[in-house]
N, C-alpha and C positions, 0 to 999 in steps of 0.2 A: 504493500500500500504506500504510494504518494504521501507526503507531506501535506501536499494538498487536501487528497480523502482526508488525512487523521485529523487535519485543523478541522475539517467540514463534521466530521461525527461529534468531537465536543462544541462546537457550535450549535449546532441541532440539542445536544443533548441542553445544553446551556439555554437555547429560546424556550425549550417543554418546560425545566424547571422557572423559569420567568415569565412564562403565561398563568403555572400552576401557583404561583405567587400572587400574580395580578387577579386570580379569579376568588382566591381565598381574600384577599383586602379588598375587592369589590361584595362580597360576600359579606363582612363584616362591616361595610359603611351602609349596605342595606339590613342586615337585620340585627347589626348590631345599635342600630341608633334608640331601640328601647330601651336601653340598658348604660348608656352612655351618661358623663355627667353633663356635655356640651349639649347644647339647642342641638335639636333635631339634625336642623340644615347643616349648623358647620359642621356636626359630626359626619356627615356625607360628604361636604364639601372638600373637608380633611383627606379621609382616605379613599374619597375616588381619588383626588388629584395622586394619592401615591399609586393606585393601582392603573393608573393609565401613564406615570412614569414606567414604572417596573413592563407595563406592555411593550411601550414602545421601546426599551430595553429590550425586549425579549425580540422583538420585529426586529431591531437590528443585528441582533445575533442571526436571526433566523435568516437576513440577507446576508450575514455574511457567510451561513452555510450554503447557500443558494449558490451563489457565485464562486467561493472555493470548489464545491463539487463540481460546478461547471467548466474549470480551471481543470480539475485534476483528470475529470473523465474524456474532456475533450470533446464534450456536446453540450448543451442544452438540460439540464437535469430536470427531462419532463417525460420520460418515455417508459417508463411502467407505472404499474399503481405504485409503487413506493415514491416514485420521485413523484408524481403528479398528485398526489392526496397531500404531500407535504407542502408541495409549491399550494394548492388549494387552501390548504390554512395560512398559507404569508399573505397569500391572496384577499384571504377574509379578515386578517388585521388589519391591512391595509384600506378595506372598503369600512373597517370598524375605527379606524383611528380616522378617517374623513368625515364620516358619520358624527363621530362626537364631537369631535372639533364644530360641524356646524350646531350641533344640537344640545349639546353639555349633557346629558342623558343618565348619569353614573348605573341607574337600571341597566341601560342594553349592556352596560361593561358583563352584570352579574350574568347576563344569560347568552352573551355572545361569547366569554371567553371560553368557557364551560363546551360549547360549541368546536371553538379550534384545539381543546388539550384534544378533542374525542378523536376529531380526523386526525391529528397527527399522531396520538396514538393508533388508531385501526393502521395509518399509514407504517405503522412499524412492525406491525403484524405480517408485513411482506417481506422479501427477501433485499436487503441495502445494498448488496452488491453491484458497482457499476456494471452495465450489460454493454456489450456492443450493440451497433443500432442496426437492424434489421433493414433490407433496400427501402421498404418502405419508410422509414421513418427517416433516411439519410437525407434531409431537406431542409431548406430555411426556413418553408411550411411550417416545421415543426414549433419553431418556436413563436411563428407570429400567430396561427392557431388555435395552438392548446393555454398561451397565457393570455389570448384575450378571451377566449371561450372561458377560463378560470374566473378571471375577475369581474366576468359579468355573474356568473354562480355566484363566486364570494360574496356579492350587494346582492342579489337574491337570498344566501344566507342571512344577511345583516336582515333586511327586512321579516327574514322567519322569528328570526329574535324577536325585534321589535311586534312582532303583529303575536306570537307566542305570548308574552308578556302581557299584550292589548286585552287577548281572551282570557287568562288569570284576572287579572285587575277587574273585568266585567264579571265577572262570575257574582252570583248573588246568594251564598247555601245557605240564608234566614228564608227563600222560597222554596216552595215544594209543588209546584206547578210544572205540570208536562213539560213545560218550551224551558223552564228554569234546570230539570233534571235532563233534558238531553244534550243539553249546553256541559251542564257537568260531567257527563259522561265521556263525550268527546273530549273536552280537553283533558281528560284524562286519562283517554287512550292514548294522546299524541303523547304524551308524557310516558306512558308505557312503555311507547316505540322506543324513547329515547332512553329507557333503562335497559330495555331488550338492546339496545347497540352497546350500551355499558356491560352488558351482561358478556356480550360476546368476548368485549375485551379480557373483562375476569378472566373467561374460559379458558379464551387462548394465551392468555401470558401465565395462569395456572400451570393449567399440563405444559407448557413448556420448559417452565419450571423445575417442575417435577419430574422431565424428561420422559413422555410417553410417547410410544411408538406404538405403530402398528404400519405392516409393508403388505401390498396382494398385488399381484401380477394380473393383467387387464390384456385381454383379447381385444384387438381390435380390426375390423374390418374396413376394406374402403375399395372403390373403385375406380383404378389409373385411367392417366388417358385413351391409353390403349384400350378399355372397356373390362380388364382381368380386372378380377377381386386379387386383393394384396393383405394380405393377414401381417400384424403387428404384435410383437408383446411388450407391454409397456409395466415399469414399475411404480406403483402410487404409492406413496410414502403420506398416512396420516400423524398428525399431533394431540387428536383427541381420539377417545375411545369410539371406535365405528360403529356406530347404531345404524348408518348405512355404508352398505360395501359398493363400490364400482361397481357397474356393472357388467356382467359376463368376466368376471373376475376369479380368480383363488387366493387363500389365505397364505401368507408366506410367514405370518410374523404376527402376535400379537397380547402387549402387556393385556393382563384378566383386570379388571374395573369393578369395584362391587359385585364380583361374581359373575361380571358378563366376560367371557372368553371365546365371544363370536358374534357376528355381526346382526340384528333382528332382521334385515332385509337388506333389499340389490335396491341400488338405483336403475327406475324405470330405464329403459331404453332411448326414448326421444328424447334425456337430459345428455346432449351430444356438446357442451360447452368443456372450457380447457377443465382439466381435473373435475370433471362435474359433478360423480358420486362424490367426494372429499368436501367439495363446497357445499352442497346437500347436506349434508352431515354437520358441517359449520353452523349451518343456520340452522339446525333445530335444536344444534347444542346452545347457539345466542337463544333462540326461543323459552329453553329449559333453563336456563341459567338467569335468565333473565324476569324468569314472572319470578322463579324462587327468590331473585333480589327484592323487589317487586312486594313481593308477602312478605318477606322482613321490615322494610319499611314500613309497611301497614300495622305491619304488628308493634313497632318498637313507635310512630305516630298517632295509632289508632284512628286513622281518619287520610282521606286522599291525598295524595302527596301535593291536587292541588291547591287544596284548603288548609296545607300546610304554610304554601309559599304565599295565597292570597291577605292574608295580615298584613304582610311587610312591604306591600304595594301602595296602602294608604297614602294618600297626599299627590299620586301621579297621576296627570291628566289623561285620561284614555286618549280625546284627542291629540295628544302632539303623542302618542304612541303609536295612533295612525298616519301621523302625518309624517312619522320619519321611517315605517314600514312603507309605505308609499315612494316617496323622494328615495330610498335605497333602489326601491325594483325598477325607476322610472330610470334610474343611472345606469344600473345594468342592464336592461332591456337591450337600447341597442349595441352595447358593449358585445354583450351576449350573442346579440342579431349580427354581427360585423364577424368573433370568433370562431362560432359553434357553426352557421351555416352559409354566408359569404365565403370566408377564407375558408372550410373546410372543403367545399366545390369547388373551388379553384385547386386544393391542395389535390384532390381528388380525380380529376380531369387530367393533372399532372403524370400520377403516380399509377393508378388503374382506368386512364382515360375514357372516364366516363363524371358527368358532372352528379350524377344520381345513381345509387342501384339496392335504394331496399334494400341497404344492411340496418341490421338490427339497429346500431348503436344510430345510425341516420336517422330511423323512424322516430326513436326518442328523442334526440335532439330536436327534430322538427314538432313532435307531442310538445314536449317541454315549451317551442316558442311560440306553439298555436297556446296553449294553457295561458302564457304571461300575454300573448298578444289581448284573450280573452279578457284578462285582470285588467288591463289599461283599458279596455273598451270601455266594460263596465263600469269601471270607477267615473270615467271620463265624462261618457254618454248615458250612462243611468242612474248615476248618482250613487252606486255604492260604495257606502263608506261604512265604518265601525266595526261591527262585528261579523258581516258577510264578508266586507276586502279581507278582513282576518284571517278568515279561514282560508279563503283564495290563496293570500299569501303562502297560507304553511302547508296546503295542498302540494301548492306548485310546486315549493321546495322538495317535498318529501317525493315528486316526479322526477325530481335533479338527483336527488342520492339513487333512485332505482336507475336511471341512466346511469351514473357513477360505478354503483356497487354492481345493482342485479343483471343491467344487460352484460357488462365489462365479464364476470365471474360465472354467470351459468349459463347465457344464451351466445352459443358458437357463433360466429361473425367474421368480418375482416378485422375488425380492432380487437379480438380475442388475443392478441398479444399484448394487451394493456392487463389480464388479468397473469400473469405470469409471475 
């Protein structure tokens, strides 16, 4: 390893521990002001100003990983899920420290930073190793592409915050009225969601941990140009205990878990994406791991996680929580419209000279900019604001992470080498 690499991993390692600082003193300037012996205000005023120091600390750590690694590898550091989920969270400091600068906000600090430790941890959940760059991605495409398509995401992040936060703050649980409990529900599904991604993390940085393995040999079929079938044996290397095995697979290898020493079931067949039984398997160990966090919290709060945080919201205007989930997605929008589907047709007409062709990860980008196209409409021309744009907001977004994670990781494509 380069000099370069080694400066680039404590750089990295140095932004995680300086976001997880800024999120913990944003954390304590909102719920700690009950308890404070300062006025309300300046006790917030106090330590957000440190926790959007310590950020922006952390942001420039985190650029100076960016560019050291881009030094040392000799590309672009955006060409797998490790390097692009991380540039994604510099992405979203970046759209979060312009955001507050206009809006002084110390709230979005508590629910936006919380947001980038998670991507850049899941982002560490991949392999860090510099890769060579594939023909395909050998371009200048690459980098003007994938970091504007980022930074439009990242201000669609920000506004999930903020419009997150907008539907806690409204929530009303002194009512017991059908429209007042289905409101509570939802948001505390979406709040689920975001334990179930927390969950996953647990799992996987657990067992690896704790050094669990399990190895099966994978039969695979396929048919050359020549029109012969061409048989393959491939070896799948898991980190958690297989509750699902590859499909058309054998055992070669496998630590016993609570007594399980063989796998409950095969991943269906038509999960034809890179490692696809293994990733199967991933998500329903985040699923498992994740309500069980989930009923802990329940049980150690006795009451929803989000009538936990709705106290500490007191004093915030719903409106300018609209109005700065709004002004986020209005910024990225054509960010996003310029990254994700301008330059990526252009890069594409280039590279498999074709401007369009119905790959998966295409479909969703274009989903993703019909959804935010829809959100501008609305807001614009029909006056939705409050608690409908809200939900729009953190819909859209949760359309962004499935583009991200789910098409990239289990549905096979041309960009299937972003899940690698």
């Amino acid at each position: 390893m380069n000099q370069w690499l080694a400066f680039s991993e404590n750089a990295f390692l140095a932004a995680f521990f300086l976001y997880c600082a800024s999120f913990i003193v944003y954390a304590v300037a909102v719920a700690g002001k009950k308890w404070s012996n300062r006025a309300p205000e300046a006790h917030v005023k106090r330590w957000g100003k440190i926790g959007f120091i310590l950020a922006v600390v952390g942001w420039i750590a985190h650029l100076a990983f960016f560019f050291t690694r881009w030094k040392g590898a000799g590309h672009i550091p955006t060409s797998n899920m490790y390097e692009f989920m991380t540039f994604l969270g510099m992405a979203i400091m970046l759209a979060f420290i312009i955001v507050y600068l206009i809006y002084r906000k110390v709230m979005l600090g508590a629910f936006a930073l919380p947001l980038v430790v998670i991507i850049i941890a899941y982002a560490s959940v991949f392999p860090s190793e510099v890769q060579p760059l594939i023909p395909a991605l050998n371009s200048i495409w690459l980098s003007i592409h994938v970091t504007t398509a980022a930074l439009g995401e990242a201000f669609f992040a920000v506004g999930f915050a903020a419009a997150l936060v907008h539907l806690i703050r409204v929530l009303d649980y002194s009512r017991t009225d059908k429209a007042a409990r289905r409101s509570q529900k939802w948001t505390e599904l979406v709040l689920v969601f975001i334990v179930i991604v927390i969950g996953f993390l647990v799992s996987v940085f657990g067992f690896r941990a704790a050094g669990y393995e399990a190895q099966f040999s994978q039969e695979k079929f396929r048919i050359d140009d020549a029109g012969q079938e061409q048989t393959t044996v491939e070896r799948v290397e898991y980190t958690l205990p297989p509750i699902v095995a590859p499909y058309n697979s054998e055992t070669l290898e496998m630590d016993s878990f609570i007594g399980m020493d063989k796998p409950l079931f095969e991943a269906p067949s038509w999960m034809n994406g890179v490692n696809a039984g293994r990733k199967l398997n991933t998500i329903i160990w985040s699923i498992l791991s994740g309500l069980i966090l989930y009923a802990l919290i329940r049980l150690i709060a006795r009451k929803p996680i989000a009538a936990v945080i709705r106290p500490h919201l007191e004093g915030i205007d719903p409106d300018d929580l609209d109005e700065i989930a709004y002004r986020a997605i209005a910024i990225g929008f054509p960010v996003f419209t310029l990254g994700a589907l301008i330059f990526a047709m252009i890069w594409a007409q280039i590279a498999w000279s074709r401007f369009w062709g119905w790959d998966p990860k295409e479909v969703w980008a274009l989903i993703t900019w019909l959804f935010y196209s829809a959100y501008l409409h609305l807001r614009l021309s029909r006056g939705w604001q409050g608690t409908r744009s809200a939900w729009l907001a953190v819909i859209g977004f949760i359309v962004v992470l499935f583009t991200l994670i789910g098409v990239n990781l289990v549905i096979a494509g041309l960009h299937s080498y972003a899940g690698v």
